[in-house]
C-alpha positions as CSV (number, residue, x, y, z in Angstrom):
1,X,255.9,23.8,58.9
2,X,254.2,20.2,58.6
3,X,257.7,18.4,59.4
4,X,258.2,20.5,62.2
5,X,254.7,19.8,63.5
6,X,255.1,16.4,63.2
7,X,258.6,16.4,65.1
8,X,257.1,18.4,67.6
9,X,253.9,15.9,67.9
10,X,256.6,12.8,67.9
11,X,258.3,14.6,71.1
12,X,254.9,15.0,72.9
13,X,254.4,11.6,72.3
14,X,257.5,10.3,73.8
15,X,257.1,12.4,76.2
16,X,253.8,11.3,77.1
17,X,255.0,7.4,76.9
18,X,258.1,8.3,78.9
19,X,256.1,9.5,81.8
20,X,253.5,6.5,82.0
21,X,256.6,4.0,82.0
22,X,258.7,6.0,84.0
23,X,256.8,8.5,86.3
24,X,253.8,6.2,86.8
25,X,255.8,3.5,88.6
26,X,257.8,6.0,90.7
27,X,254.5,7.6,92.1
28,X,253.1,4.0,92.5
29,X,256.4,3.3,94.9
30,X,255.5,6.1,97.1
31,X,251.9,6.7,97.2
32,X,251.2,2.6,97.6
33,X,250.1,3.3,101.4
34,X,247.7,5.8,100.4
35,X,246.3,3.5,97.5
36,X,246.4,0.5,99.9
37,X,245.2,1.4,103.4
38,X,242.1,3.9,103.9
39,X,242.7,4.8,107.9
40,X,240.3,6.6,109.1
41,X,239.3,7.3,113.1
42,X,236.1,7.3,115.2
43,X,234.5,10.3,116.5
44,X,233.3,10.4,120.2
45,X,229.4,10.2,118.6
46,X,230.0,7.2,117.1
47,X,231.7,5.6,120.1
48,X,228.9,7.0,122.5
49,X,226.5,5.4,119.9
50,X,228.1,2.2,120.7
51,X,228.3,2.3,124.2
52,X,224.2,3.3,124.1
53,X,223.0,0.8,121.6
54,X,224.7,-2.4,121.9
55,X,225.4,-2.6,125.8
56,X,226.8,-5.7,125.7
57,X,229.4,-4.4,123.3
58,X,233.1,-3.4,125.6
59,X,235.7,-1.4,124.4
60,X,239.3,-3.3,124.4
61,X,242.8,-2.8,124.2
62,X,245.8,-5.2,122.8
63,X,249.0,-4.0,123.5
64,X,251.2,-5.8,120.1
65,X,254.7,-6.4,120.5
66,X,256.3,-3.5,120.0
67,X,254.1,-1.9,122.5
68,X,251.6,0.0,120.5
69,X,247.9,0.1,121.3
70,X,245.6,-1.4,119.2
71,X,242.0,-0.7,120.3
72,X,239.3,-2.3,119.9
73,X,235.4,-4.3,120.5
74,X,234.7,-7.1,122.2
75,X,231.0,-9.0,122.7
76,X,231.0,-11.5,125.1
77,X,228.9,-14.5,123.8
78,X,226.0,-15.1,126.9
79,X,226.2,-18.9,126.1
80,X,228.8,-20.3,128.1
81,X,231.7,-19.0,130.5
82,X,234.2,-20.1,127.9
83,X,232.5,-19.2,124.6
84,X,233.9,-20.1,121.1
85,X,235.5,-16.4,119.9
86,X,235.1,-15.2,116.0
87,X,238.0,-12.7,115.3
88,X,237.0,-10.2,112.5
89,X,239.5,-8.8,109.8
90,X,237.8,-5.7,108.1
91,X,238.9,-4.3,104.6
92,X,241.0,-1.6,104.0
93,X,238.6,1.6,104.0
94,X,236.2,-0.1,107.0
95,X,235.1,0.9,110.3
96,X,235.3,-2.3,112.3
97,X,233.6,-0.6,115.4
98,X,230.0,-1.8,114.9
99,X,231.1,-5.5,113.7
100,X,230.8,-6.6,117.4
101,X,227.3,-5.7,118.1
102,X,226.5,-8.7,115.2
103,X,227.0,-11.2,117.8
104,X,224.1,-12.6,117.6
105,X,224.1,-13.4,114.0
106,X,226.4,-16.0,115.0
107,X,225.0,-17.4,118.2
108,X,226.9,-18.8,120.6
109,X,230.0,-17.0,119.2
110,X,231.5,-14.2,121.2
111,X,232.9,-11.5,118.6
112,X,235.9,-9.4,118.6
113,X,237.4,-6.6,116.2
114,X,240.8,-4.9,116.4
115,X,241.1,-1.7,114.4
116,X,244.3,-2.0,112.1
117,X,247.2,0.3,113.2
118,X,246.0,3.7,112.1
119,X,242.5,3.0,112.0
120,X,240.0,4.1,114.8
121,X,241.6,4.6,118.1
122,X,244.8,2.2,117.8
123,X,248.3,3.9,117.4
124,X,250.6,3.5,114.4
125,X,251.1,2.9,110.8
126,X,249.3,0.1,109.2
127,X,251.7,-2.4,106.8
128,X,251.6,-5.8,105.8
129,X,254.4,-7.0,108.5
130,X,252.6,-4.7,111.0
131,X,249.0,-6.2,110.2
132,X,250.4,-9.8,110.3
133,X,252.1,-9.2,113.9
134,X,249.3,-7.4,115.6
135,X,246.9,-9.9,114.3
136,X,248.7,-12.7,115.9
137,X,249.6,-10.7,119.4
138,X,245.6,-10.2,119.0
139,X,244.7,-13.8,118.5
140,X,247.4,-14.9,121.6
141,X,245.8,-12.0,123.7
142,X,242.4,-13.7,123.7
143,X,243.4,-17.4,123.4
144,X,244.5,-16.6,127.0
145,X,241.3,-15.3,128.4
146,X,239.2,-17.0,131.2
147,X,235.9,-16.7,129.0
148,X,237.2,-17.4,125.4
149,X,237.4,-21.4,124.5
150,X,241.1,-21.3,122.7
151,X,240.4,-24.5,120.8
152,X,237.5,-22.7,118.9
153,X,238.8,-19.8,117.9
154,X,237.2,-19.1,114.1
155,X,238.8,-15.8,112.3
156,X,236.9,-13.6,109.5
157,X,238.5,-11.8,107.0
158,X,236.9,-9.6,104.4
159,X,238.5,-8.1,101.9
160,X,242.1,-6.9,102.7
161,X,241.1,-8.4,106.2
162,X,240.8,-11.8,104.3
163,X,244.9,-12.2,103.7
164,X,245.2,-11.3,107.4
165,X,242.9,-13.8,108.2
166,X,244.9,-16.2,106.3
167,X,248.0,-15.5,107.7
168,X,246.7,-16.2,111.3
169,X,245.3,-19.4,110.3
170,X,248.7,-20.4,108.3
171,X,250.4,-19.7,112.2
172,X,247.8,-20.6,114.7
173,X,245.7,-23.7,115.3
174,X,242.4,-21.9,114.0
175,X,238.9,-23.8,114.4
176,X,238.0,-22.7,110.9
177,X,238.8,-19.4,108.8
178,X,235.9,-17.5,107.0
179,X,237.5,-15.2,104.0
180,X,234.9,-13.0,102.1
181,X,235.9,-11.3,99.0
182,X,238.9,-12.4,99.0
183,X,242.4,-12.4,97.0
184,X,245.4,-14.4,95.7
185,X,247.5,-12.0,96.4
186,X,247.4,-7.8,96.2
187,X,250.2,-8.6,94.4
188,X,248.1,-10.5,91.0
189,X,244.8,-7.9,91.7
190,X,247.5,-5.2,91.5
191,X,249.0,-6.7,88.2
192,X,245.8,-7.1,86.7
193,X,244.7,-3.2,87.2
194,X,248.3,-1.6,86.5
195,X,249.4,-4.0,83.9
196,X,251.2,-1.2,82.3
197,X,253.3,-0.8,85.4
198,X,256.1,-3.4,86.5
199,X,253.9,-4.0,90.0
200,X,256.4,-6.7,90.8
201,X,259.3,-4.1,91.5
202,X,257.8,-1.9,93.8
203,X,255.0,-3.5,96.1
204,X,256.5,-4.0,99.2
205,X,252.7,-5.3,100.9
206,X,252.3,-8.3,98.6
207,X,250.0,-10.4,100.8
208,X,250.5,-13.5,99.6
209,X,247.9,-15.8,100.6
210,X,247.8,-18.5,97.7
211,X,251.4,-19.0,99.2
212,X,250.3,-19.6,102.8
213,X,247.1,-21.5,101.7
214,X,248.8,-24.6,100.6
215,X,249.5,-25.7,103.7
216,X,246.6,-24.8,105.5
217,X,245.2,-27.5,106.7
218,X,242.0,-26.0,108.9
219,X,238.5,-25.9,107.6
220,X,237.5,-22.5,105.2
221,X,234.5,-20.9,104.0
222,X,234.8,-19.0,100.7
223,X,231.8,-16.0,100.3
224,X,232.7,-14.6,97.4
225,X,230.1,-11.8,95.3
226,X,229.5,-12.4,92.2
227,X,229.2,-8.6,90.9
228,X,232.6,-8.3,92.9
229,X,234.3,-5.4,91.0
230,X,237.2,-4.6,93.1
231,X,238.6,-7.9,93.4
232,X,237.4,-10.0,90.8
233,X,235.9,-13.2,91.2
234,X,238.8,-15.4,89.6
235,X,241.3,-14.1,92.6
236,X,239.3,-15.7,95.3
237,X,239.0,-18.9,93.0
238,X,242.5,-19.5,92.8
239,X,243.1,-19.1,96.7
240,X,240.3,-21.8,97.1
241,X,242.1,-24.1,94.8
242,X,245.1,-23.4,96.7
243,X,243.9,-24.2,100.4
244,X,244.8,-27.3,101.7
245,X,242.0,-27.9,103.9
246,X,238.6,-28.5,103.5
247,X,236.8,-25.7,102.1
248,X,233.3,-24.5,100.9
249,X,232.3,-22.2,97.7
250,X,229.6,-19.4,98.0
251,X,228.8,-17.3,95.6
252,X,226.8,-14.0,96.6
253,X,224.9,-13.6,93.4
254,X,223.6,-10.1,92.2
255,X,226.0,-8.6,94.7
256,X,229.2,-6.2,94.5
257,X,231.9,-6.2,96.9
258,X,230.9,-3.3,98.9
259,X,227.4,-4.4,99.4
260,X,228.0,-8.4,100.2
261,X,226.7,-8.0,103.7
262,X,224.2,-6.1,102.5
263,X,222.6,-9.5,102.1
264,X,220.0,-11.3,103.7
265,X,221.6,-14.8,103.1
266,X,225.6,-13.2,104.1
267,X,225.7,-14.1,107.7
268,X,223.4,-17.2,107.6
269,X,225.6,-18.4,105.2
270,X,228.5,-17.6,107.8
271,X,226.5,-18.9,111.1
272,X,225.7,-22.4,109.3
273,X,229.3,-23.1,108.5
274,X,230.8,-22.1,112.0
275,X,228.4,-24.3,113.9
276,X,228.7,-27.1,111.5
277,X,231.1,-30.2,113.2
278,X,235.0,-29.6,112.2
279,X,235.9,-31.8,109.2
């Protein structure tokens, strides 16, 4: 009886080791979307909040180039015909709709936020190729516009907004990039919480930004918390050693990655950089 409990405990076992090796992967493969990207939609009381509170705020549409509709909101800086433009990058569970109404936390700055394919009234499927293309038709879109100044275009990316961010500033002529919580690559956060999974095989969004970052040659700003549990601090660390340009380290201290901007000091921070004189 004791040999045939322990044979039948040895089979559990592999068992149990056979499906973390083999199944866990396989589920990883199909379900990455879903772990990835957190679309979610706005309700008509939200978007009639908007349009109430924050006047100033205008509803927008970018057309990417494979002809979906990417909507989004726009705040027209009051400063000058041709204002300088900051082009936020939200994370992957975020609703981006209210980001425009902060305009004035960065004076002088008109501000501008596509929803990600998927995410609040624009059409689609969000992926990494997807993200990367619409972000670019987004930043051509408004480089083009009577009242935006093209040579002082800043983007903001938080979060997963922060490789997307980079990626626009590795392919257009950015004034400066701001990247807050930011990553190496999903890739190495994704290695360091599935270690037991061979990440490498499966991920097909790898967002790659160390890459991209070495030859980036425009001005950065690095706001990084220092409670960050989600994406740890040393991911952020090694893209800043990996941009190119010239670059600035903030730490958030006492703060997690969910409530950065939560903080009093988190757009100051932001403001001072973008009005300081490009390196």
């Amino acid at each position: 009886m004791a040999r045939a409990w322990v044979a039948a405990s040895g089979r559990i076992a592999l068992a149990v080791v056979l499906g973390v090796v083999i199944l866990n992967p396989v589920l990883l493969y199909f379900l990455q979307e879903r772990l990835l990207f957190y679309p979610h939609g706005i309700n008509e009381e939200n978007r009639a909040l908007i349009r109430g509170r924050f006047p100033a705020v205008r509803e927008v549409t970018v057309t990417a180039g494979d002809g979906t509709s990417l909507h989004g909101w726009f705040q027209k800086s009051p400063a000058a015909a041709r204002a300088p433009l900051l082009i936020y990058f939200g994370g992957n569970a975020e609703d981006v709709s209210f980001v425009p109404s902060k305009g004035d936390r960065v004076a002088g700055r008109s501000m501008l936020a596509i929803a990600y394919r998927g995410y609040g009234l624009s059409r689609g499927e969000p992926g990494e190729r997807a993200l990367f293309d619409d972000a670019l038709a987004t930043y051509d879109a408004f480089a083009r516009r009577d009242d935006v100044d093209p040579a002082r275009i800043a983007v903001l990316g938080r979060s997963l907004g922060s490789g997307v961010a980079t990626y626009v500033a590795a392919h257009r002529p950015v004034h400066a990039a701001v990247l807050v919580t930011p990553y190496d690559s999903v890739l190495e956060v994704a290695r360091a919480k599935f270690w037991f999974v061979p990440v490498g095989l499966i991920l097909r969004h790898r967002f790659d930004s160390a890459t991209l970052a070495r030859a980036i040659a425009r001005p950065a700003l690095f706001v990084v918390a220092s409670e960050d549990e989600v994406i740890p601090v040393p991911h952020a660390r090694r893209l800043y050693d990996a941009w190119a340009g010239p670059k600035k380290w903030h730490v958030v201290e006492g703060e997690k990655h969910d409530t950065i901007d939560f903080n009093p000091d988190y757009w100051t921070v932001i403001a001072a950089f973008l009005a300081a004189p490009t390196p």
